[in-house]
C-alpha angles and dihedrals in degrees: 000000000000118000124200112217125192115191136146102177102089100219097036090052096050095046098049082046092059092045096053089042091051085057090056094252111134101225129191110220107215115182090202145031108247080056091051092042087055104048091039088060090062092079092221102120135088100206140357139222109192117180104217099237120049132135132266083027138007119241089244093067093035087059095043089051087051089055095045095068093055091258110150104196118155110263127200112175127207134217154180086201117086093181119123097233085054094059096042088054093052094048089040092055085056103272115149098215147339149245127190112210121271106057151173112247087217090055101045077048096049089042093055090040088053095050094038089057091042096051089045116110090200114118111192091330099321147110128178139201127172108322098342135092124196112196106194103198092065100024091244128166116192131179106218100209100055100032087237116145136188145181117247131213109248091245089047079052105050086043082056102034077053102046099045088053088054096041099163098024117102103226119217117229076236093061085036097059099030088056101037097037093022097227134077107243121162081211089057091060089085088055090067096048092050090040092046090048092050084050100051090053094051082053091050093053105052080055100250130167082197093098132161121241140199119233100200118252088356104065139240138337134198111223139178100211099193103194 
């Protein structure tokens, strides 16, 4: 899981980054808010923690700017006011939740447990697009018109696992390799196109009309082409 954290104050950021890591989430540290806002539009991200007041641009209208295209990752806000305008302002400008500094690490934890779960589109396991069905405890891959199943490689699992949470998004190599390989390497490019290929033949052989296609010079697309 990759967290988002915006956080301009030094030693609250890097604490609230050791906490997250020492739960096994990968987590991105941004000191403002034009820098949040950016990386937040990459889509790449499964939850994010903005501090309200941050420089560049607050977490209210970060939040706000994510909304706004249509991106649906999980928000909690923090704050040092505890006031309830305050609150009401946050969740109306599309936050999640929100934490009023201070706060309990067990509860920040509980809290981004609770809306990663709740933002999640996996039902037992499972996620569905079109005709396929990718059932993440086994690594299966099933094509749900001709009854034909296949393991997947962990890397063919987390493109489609990927690809399936963003249906109707066209997803850059860049996203794709930031999110499955976790750094951005030009040398790593080649790793998507040989991943997506290896993809696209397991697809082919359960059978399925779900394919992924590439969008030249933008990236790729997952599509139910239902012919």
């Amino acid at each position: 899981m990759k967290i988002l954290l915006a956080e301009d104050e030094k030693r609250m950021a890097q604490s609230l980054s050791e906490l997250l890591r020492q739960e096994n989430y990968e987590v991105d540290v941004y000191g403002d808010g034009l820098s949040a806002l950016s990386a937040a539009l990459t889509g790449i991200y499964d939850a994010a923690v903005l501090d309200v007041m941050m420089p560049g641009m607050d977490g209210f209208s970060v939040a706000r700017s994510v909304r706004k295209e249509g991106i649906s990752l999980p928000i909690i806000m923090l704050t040092a006011r505890s006031d309830v305008d305050d609150k009401v302002t946050g969740l109306d400008s599309g936050a999640d939740d929100y934490l009023t500094k201070p706060f309990m690490a067990k509860e920040l934890l509980a809290r981004l447990r609770a809306l990663i779960r709740r933002n999640s589109s996996l039902e037992d396991g499972k996620l569905s697009f079109g005709d396929i069905v990718l059932d993440t405890s086994d690594a299966t891959l099933s094509c749900t018109g001709t009854g034909q199943s296949v393991r997947l490689s962990e890397k063919e699992m987390k493109i489609l696992e990927y690809m399936i949470s963003n249906r109707g998004r066209i997803l850059s190599r860049e996203q794709l390799a930031l999110k499955i390989w976790g750094y951005e390497n030009d040398a790593e490019y080649n790793n998507v196109e040989v991943y997506m290929s290896f993809t696209r033949k397991k697809l082919a052989f359960v059978g399925a009309k779900t394919s992924i296609k590439a969008v030249r010079g933008v990236g790729y697309e997952l599509r139910f082409d239902d012919v």
